[in-house]
N, C-alpha and C positions, 0 to 999 in steps of 0.2 A: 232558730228552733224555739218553741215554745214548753216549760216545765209543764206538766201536768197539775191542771188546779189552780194556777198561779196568771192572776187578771196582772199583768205588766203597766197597763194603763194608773192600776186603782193601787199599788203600793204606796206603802211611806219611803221618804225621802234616804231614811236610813237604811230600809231595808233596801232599797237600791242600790245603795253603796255596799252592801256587806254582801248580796248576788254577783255585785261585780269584783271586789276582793275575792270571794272565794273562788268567780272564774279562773282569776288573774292565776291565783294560788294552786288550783287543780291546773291550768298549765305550765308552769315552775315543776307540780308534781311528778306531772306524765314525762315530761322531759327525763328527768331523773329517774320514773322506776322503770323505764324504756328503754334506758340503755346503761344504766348501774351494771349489768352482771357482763355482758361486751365491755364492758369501759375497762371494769378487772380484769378480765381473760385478756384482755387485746394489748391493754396500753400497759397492767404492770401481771403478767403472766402468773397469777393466782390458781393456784389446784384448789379442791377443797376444801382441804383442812385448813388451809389459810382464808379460804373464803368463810369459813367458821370466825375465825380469831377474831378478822375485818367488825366483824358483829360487837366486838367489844365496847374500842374506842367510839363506833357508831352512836351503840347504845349508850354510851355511860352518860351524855347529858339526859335523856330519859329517867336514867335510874336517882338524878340529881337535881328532877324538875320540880320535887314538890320544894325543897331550898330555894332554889332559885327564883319561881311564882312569889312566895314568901316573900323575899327581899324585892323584886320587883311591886309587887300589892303595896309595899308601904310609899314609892310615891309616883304609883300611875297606875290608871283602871287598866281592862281588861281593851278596852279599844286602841292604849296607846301600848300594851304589850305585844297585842296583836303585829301591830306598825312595825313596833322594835322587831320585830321575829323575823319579819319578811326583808329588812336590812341586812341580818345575818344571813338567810337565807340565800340574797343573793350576792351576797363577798365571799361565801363558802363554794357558793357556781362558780363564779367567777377563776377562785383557787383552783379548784378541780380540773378545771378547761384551760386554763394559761399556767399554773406554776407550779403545779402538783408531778414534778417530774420522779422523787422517788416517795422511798417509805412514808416518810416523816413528812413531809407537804399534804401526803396523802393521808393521814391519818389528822392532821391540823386542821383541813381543811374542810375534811368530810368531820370534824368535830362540830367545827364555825356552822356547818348546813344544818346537822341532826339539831343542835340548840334553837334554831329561828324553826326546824319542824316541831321539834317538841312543845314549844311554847306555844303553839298554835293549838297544838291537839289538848293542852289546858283551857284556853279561851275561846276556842270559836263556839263547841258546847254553849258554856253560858252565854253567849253572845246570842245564838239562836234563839236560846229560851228564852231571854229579853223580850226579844221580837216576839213570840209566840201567845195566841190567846189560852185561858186553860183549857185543857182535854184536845187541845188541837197540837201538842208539843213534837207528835211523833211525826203529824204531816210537815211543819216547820223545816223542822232539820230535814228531814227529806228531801223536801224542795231546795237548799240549800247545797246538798248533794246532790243533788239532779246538777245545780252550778257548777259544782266542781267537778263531774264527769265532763258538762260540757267544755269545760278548760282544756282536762285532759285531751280530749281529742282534739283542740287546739294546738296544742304544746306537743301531742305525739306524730300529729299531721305534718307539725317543722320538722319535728324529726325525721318521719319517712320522705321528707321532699330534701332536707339536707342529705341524706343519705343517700338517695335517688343522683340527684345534680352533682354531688360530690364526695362520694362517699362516707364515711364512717371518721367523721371530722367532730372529735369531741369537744376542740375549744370554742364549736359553732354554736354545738347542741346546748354547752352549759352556758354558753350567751346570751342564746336563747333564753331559758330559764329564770339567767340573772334581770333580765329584762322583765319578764312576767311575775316574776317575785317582788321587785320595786314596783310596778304597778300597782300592783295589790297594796303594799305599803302602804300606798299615797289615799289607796281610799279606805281601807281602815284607820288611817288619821285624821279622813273626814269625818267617821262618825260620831254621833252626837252622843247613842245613848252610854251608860256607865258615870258618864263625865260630874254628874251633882249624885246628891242622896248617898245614902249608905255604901260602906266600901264594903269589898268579899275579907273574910278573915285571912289571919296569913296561913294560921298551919291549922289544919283537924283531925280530929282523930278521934271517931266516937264507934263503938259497940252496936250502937242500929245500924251501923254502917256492911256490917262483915261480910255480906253478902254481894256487896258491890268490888269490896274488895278483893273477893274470891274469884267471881266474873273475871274481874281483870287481869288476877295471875291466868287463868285459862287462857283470855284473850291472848295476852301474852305469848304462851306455848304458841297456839295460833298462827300468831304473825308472822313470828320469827321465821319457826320453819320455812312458811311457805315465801316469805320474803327471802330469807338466806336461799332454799333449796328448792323451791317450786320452780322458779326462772333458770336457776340453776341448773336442774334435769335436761330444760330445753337447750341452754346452752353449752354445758360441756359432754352432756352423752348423743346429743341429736344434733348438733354443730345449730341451732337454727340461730340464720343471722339478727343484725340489730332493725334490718327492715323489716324483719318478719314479726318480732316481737311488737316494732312500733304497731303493725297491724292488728297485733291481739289485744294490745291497751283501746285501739281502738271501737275493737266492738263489743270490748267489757265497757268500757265511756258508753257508748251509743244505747247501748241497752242499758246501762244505770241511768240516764238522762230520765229516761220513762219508767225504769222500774223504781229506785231511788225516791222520786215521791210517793210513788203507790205502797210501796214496803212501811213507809212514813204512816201511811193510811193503816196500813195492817197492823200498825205497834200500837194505833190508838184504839183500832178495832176489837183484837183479840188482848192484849196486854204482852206486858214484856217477857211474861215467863214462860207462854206458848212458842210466842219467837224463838226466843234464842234457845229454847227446848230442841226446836226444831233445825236451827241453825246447826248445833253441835252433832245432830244425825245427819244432815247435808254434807259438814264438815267430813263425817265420817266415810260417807261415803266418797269423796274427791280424797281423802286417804289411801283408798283402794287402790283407786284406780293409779295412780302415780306410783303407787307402790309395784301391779301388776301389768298396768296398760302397756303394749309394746309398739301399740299403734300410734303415733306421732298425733293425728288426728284427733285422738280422741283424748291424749292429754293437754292438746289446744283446748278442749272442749273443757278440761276438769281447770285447766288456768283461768279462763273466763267465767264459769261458774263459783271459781273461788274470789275472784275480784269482783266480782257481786255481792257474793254473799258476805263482805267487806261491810256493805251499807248498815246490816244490819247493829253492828256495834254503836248508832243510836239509842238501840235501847237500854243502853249500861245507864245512857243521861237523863234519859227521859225516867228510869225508874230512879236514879237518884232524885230527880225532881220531887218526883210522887216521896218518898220517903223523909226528906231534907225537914229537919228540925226547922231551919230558919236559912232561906236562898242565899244569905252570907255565909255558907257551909260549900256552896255548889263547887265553885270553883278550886278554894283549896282541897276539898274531898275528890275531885278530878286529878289532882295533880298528884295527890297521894296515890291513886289509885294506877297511874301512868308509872309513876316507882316502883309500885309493887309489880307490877307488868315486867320494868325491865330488871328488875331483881331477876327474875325467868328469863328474860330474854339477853341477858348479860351472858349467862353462862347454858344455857341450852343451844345456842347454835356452836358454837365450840365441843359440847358433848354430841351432836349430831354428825360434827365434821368425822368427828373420829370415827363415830361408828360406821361413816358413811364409805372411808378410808377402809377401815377392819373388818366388817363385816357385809357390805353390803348397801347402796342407796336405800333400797326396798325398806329395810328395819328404821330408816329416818321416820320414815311415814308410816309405818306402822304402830312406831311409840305417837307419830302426833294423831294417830286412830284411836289410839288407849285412852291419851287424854280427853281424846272428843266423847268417850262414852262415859268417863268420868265427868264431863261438862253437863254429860245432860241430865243427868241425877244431884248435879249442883244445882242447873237452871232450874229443877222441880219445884226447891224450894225456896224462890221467889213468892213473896207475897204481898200485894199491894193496897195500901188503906184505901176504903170505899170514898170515894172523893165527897165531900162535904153538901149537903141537901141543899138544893136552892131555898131562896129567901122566901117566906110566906107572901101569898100575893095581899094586896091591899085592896078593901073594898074601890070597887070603883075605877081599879085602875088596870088597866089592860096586861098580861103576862107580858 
């Protein structure tokens, strides 16, 4: 398959490596968000108020990632952080699929995974933007996300063929993964850039920022939910199984392959605050529908349009770009901002569960509707500096 926009011939050597990392990495991912909510139901019989709690211990290296980036920054970039993550990543697979027989394995092991994810969603960001020319930053990451869609459907295609040949064999599926995780590893260890010049600071925390930080409690909200209880609906009120899920990852991948850089296209086209304006009414609407849909089909429809509309949470980076005092801000301003996220996202799917429990599924999604109309009167007031005037041309010499 080929990304949209993207000459494979005419890339640099690094950006080679970090297409292929981020493949390896979207199928480590697909594995995992494919069959997480089966692996609970099946192997340790999770209702879901406990599938609430589970969010906890998940989340807490999130909520402990700007610490952590910190101490890591003092003695390795952002390329050999990367590395270390996808290590973790895959001895937390690995736990999950061979030794995670009760509670406590299980919540050890799913710690060991979420820390090698989290770290990732601090550096691959500025790792993109590295790569990136100016004013092209939204197509970059996009196209890098087109990578990682194409993994996923690598990594969920094992799934639906393990699943297939042998059923619903989880210490196959997280093998799988642990294997795609190391992969990755190894070429995020290959790349070059980060490694001389200036390092990122460890911790930030500035005022022009607030904006970014507010995005990201939304975000936040966001995720959870539809990570804790989007899959969730499919699997414990509609029984659908792990092959059928694998098939929905797959045609949310297949369509982010192509849409994913073109969205990339549209963040540099319109700006970020039209985006994710419009994201938060998207959002609101795939609220509804989960909320009221009864027809199976058509909350396939609202799972796949909400693992799309995923992509768009580039432009949280891309506008920290455009506002960034000085690019040694990027990265620790990323990992603050991933804290404050799971700040929300620590204890929102625990207050979901319950309600989900007492009152009703339907009200889950409809507080995550409220928030989405409070997001989009947050994204209004995005504002971005007019990018700086090219150089005066010189007699004589050609623009």
């Amino acid at each position: 398959m080929r990304l949209p926009g993207l000459d494979l011939a005419r890339i640099s050597p690094d950006f080679r490596r970090m297409l292929l990392a981020t493949l390896c990495f979207g199928a480590a991912a697909g594995v995992f968000q494919s069959t997480f909510n089966n692996y609970l139901s099946d192997v340790h019989a999770l209702d879901a108020g406990a599938r609430g709690w589970i969010e906890l211990p998940r989340e807490l290296p999130g909520f402990l990632i700007m610490f952590i980036s910190a101490a890591l920054l003092t003695f390795m970039c952002e390329a050999r952080m990367a590395a270390a993550a996808m290590i973790l990543t895959a001895g937390g697979a690995l736990g999950l699929g061979l030794l995670a027989e009760g509670t406590l394995p299980l919540v050890a092991f799913l710690m060991i995974w979420s820390l090698g994810d989290h770290i990732i969603f601090a550096v691959e960001g500025p790792l993109g933007l590295t790569l990136a020319r100016s004013g092209n930053e939204g197509r970059r990451l996009g196209q890098l996300g087109g990578a990682r869609n194409l993994g996923t459907i690598i990594g969920v295609a094992g799934v639906w063929l393990i699943a297939r040949q042998m059923g619903d064999r989880y210490d196959l599926f997280y093998g799988l993964a642990a294997v795609c995780a190391a992969a990755a590893g190894w070429f995020y260890l290959r790349l070059q850039i980060g490694r001389t010049g200036s390092r990122s600071r460890r911790l930030v925390y500035k005022r022009r920022y607030h904006l970014f930080y507010a995005i990201s409690a939304l975000f936040g909200v966001r995720k959870q939910i539809f990570l804790a209880f989007g899959g969730w609906v499919l699997v414990s009120r509609h029984g659908v199984p792990v092959e059928t899920i694998a098939v929905l990852y797959v045609v949310a991948a297949a369509l982010g392959i192509v849409l994913r850089p073109l969205l990339g296209d549209v963040i540099d086209w319109l700006g970020e605050r039209t985006v994710l304006a419009a994201d938060e009414l998207l959002l609101l609407g795939v609220c509804l529908v989960y909320a009221f849909a009864g027809n199976v089909k058509l909350l396939y429809a609202a799972f796949v349009l909400d693992s799309v509309l995923f992509a768009l949470r580039v432009a949280r980076t891309t506008y920290l770009k455009k506002i960034a005092e000085d690019p040694a801000d990027i990265t620790p301003t990323i990992a603050l901002g991933i804290t404050i996220d799971h700040v929300v996202a620590m204890s929102l799917p625990i207050l979901s569960g319950w309600i989900w429990e007492r009152y009703g599924f339907q009200w889950v999604f409809l507080l995550a509707g409220a928030i989405a109309v409070a997001g989009f009167f947050v994204c209004l007031r995005i504002r971005v500096p007019a990018p700086p005037p090219p150089p005066p041309a010189i007699a004589g010499v050609a623009p």
